[in-house]
C-alpha positions as CSV (number, residue, x, y, z in Angstrom):
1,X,20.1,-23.5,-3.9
2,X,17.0,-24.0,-1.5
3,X,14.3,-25.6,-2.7
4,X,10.7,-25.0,-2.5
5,X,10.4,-28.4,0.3
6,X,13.4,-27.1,2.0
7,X,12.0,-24.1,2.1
8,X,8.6,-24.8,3.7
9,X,10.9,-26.9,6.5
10,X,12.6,-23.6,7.2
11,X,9.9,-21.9,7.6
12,X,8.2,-24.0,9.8
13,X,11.9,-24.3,12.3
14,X,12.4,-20.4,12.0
15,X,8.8,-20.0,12.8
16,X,9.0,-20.8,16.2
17,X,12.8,-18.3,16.3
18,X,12.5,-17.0,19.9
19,X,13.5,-13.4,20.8
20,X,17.3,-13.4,21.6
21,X,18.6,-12.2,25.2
22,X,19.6,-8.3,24.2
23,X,22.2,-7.0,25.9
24,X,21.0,-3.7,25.8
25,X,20.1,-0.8,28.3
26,X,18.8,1.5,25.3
27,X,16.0,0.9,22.9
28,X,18.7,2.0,20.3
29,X,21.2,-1.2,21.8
30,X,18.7,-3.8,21.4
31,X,18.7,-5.2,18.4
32,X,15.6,-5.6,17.4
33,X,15.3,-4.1,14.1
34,X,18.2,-6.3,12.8
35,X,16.6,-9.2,14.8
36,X,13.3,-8.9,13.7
37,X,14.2,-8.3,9.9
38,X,16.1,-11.7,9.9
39,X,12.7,-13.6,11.7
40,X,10.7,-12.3,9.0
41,X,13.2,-13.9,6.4
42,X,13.4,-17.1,8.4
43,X,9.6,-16.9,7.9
44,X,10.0,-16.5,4.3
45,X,12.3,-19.7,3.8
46,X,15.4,-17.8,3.9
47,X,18.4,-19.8,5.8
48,X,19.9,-17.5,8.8
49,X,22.5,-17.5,10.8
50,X,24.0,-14.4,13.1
51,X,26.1,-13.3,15.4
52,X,27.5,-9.9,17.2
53,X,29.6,-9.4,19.9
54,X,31.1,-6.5,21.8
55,X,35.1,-6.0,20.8
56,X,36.2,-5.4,23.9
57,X,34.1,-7.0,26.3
58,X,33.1,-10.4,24.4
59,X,29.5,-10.2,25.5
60,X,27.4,-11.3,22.7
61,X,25.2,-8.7,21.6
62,X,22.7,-10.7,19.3
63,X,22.6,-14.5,17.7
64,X,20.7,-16.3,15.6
65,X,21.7,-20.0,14.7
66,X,25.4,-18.6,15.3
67,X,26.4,-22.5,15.6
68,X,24.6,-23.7,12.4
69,X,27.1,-24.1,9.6
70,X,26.1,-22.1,6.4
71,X,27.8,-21.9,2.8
72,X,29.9,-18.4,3.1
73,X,31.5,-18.3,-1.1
74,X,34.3,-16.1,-0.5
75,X,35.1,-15.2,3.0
76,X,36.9,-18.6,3.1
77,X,39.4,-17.1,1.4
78,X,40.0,-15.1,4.5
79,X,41.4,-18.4,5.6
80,X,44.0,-18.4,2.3
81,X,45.1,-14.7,3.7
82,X,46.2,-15.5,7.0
83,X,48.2,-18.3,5.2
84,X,49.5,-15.8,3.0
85,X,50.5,-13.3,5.3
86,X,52.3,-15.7,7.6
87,X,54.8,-16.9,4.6
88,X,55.8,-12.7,4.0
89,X,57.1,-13.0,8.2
90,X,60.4,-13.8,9.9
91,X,63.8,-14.7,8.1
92,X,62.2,-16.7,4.9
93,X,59.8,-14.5,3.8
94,X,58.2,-14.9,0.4
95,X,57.4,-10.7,0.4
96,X,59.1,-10.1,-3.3
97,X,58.0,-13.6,-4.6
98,X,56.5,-12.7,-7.7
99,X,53.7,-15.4,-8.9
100,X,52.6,-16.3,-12.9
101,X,48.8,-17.0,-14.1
102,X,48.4,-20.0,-16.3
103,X,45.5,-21.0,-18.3
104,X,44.4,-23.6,-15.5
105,X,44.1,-20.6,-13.1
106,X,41.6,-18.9,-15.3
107,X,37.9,-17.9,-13.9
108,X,35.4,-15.4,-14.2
109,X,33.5,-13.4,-11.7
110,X,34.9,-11.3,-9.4
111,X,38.7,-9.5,-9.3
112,X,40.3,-7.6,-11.9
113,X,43.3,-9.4,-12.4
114,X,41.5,-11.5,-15.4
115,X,41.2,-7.7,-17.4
116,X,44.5,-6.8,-16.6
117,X,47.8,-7.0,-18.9
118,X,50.1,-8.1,-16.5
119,X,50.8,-11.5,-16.3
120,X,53.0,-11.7,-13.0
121,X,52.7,-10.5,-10.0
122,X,53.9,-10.2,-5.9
123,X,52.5,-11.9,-3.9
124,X,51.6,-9.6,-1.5
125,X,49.8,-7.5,-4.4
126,X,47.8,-10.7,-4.9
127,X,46.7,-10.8,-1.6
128,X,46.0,-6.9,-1.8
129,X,43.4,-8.0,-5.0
130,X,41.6,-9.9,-2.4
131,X,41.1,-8.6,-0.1
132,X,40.0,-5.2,-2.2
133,X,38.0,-7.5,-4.6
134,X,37.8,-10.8,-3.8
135,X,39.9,-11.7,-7.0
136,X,39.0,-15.1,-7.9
137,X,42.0,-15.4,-10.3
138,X,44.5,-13.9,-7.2
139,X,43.1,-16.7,-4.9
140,X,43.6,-19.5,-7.2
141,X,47.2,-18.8,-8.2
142,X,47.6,-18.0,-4.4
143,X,46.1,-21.5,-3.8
144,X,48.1,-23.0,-6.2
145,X,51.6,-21.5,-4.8
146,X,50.7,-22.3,-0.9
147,X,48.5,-25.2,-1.6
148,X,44.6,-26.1,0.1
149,X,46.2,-28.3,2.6
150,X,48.6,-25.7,3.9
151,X,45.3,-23.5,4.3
152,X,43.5,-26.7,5.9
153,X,45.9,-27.2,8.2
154,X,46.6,-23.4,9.4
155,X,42.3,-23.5,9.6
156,X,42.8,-26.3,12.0
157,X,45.7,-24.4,14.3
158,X,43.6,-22.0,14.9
159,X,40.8,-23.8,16.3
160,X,38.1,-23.1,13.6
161,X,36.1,-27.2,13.0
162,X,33.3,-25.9,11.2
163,X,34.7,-23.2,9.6
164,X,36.8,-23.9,6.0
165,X,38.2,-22.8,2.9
166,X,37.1,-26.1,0.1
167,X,38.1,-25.8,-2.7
168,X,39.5,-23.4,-5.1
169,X,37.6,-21.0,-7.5
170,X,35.5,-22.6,-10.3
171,X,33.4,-21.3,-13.1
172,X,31.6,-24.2,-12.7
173,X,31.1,-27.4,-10.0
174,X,31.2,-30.9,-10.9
175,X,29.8,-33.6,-9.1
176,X,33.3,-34.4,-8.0
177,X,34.2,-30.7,-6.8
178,X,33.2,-29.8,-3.6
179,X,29.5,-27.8,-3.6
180,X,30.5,-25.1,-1.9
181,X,33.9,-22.8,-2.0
182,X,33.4,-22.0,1.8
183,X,31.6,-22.7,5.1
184,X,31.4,-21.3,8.2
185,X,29.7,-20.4,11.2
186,X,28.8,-17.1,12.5
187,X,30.6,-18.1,15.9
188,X,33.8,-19.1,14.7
189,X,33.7,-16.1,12.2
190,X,33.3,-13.6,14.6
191,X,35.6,-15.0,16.7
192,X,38.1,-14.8,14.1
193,X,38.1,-11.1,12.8
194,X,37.5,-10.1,17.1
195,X,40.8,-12.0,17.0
196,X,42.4,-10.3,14.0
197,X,41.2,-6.8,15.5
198,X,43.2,-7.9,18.4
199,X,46.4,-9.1,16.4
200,X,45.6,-12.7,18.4
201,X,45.9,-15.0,15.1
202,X,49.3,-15.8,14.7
203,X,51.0,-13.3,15.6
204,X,50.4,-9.1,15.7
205,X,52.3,-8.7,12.5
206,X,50.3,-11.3,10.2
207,X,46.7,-10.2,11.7
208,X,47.8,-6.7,10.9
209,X,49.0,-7.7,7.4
210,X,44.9,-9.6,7.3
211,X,43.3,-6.5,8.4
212,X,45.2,-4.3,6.0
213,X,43.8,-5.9,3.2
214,X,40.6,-6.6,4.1
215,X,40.5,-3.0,5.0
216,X,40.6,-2.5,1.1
217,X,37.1,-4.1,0.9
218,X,35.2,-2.2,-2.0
219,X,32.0,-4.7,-1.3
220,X,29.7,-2.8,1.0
221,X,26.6,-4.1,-0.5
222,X,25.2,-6.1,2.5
223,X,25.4,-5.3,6.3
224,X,27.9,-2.5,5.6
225,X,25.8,-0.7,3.3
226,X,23.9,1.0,6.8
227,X,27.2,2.7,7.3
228,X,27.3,5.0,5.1
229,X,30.9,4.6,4.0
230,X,32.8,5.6,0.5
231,X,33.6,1.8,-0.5
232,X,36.6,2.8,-2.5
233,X,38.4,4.5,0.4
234,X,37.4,3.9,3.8
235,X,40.8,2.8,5.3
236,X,41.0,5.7,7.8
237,X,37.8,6.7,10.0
238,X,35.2,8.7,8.5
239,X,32.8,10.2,10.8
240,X,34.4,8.3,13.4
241,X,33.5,4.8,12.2
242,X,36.2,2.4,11.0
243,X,35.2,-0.8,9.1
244,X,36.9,-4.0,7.9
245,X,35.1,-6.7,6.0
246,X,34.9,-10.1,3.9
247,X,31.9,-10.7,2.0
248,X,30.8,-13.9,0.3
249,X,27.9,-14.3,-3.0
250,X,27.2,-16.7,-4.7
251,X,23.9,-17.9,-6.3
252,X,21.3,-17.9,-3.2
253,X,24.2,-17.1,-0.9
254,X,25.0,-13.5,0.7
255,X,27.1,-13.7,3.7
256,X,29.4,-10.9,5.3
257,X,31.7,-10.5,8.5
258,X,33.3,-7.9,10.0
259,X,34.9,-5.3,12.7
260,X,33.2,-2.4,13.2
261,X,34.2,0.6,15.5
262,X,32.7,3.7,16.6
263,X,33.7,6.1,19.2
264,X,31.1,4.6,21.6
265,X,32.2,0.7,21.2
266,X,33.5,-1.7,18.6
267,X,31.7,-4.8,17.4
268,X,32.8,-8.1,15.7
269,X,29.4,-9.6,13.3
270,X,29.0,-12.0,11.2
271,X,25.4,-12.6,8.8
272,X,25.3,-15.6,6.1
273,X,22.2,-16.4,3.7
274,X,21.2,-18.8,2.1
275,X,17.9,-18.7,0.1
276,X,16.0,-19.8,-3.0
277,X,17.7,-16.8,-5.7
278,X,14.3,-16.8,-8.3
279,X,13.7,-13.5,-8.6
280,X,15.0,-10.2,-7.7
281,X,12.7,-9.1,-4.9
282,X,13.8,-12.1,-3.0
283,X,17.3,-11.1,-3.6
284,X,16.5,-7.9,-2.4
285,X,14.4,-8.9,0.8
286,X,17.5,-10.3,1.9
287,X,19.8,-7.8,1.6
288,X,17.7,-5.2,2.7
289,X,17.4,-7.6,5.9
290,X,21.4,-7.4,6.3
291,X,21.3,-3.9,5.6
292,X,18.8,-3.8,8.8
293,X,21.6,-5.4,10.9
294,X,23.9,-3.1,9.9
295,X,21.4,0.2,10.6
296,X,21.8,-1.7,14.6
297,X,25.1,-2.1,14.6
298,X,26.0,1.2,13.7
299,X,23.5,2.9,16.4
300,X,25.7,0.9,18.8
301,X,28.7,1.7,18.2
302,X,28.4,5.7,16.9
């Protein structure tokens, strides 16, 4: 959580946020209504970090502390999928492994899994849970089949140092568990689902495996909610606009990243929050903020 002195120090840094280099021939390609709507939460005491970049070009479209490291909740379990799908590939593949919950596993919040009957199941349904609804209770048997370190040390092959699944899911967090779930930066992030787009990380088969599930995304809450997609089915392209996503909550954290394309261009983003979570309108200045991202990102690429 931010507090109130924290606060008034981000204010006072975001204060001074200078207008970003737009690259832009078009008053509907600049940015600035996304831009300007994270400023005035910077202002505010809201903790921002941004990014957007052109899919096929690279050229970076927006930014806004893209290098800063921010608490991201559940996209690092983005990190746990590419793991995943690189076990169901090649000559041992774990495809028709079929994984148990235990009581150890158990945790609230997000998924479905915890109000279903069955007690067993694939893995590769597990990994479908996730990425459809971050299922906290999928991740952790996931976890506890392929281990954090195997996750760590895949995070570190491809290249990502300040971006990083921590921990497993918890209910609650001791002062011996680590404070966060995820981190990341909006950088490395949208480096790494331009790079899934392209089939880049590992290999085309596991970054297609990746984007199918995260393609099952019901969460358009946040910078997705601007494109005006049906979040239970929006695998195929509707009005010519195809999305994948990962978003992250958590108390005073909202964070989303994904691949969006249009018929005009595609885009790889990335927006993470982090703010003081005391009352609903500040909950709600923040994702209508995101939301304003998302109204930009569309106009470029549609």
């Amino acid at each position: 959580m931010v507090t109130s002195s924290q606060g008034s120090e981000r204010r006072a840094r975001h204060a001074s946020i200078r207008r970003g280099k737009y690259v832009a021939d078009e008053p509907a390609e600049n940015f600035s209504r996304g831009f300007n709507a994270l400023g005035e939460l910077a202002i505010a005491g809201v903790q921002v970090s941004a990014r957007a970049t052109d899919l096929a070009t690279g050229r970076v479209l927006f930014s806004v502390d893209d290098h800063v490291v921010m608490p991201t909740a559940s996209i690092g379990k983005v990190l746990l999928l590419v793991e995943v799908a690189s076990r169901l590939t090649g000559p041992s593949s774990e495809s028709f492994t079929v994984l148990d919950r235990a009581p150890r596993d158990a945790v609230g919040d997000s998924g479905i899994w915890q109000h279903l009957q069955s007690p067993s199941l694939p893995i590769a349904d597990l990994a479908a849970l996730i990425g459809a609804s971050s299922d906290n209770l999928a991740t952790n048997v996931l976890l506890r089949h392929v281990g954090l370190e195997a996750v760590r040390a895949r995070t570190e092959t491809l290249g990502l140092t300040r971006t990083a699944l921590l921990d497993l899911v918890r209910d609650h967090r001791g002062p011996d568990d680590a404070p966060q779930l995820s981190i990341g930066s909006a950088k490395e992030l949208t480096w790494l689902f331009a790079s899934l787009a392209r089939g880049e990380i590992v290999s085309p088969e596991v970054s297609q495996r990746v984007v199918g599930w995260l393609s099952l995304n019901t969460d358009l809450s946040m910078v997705a909610s601007a494109f005006g997609l049906d979040p239970l089915a929006h695998r195929m392209p509707d009005h010519n606009v195809l999305l994948m996503n990962k978003t992250g909550t958590d108390g005073g954290v909202r964070s989303e990243v994904g691949v969006l394309r249009g018929p005009r261009a595609g885009v790889a983003y990335a927006v993470s929050t982090y703010f003081a979570d005391t009352g609903l309108s500040s909950r709600l200045a923040v994702l209508d903020g995101m939301r304003q991202v998302g109204a930009d990102l569309l106009e470029y690429v549609h």
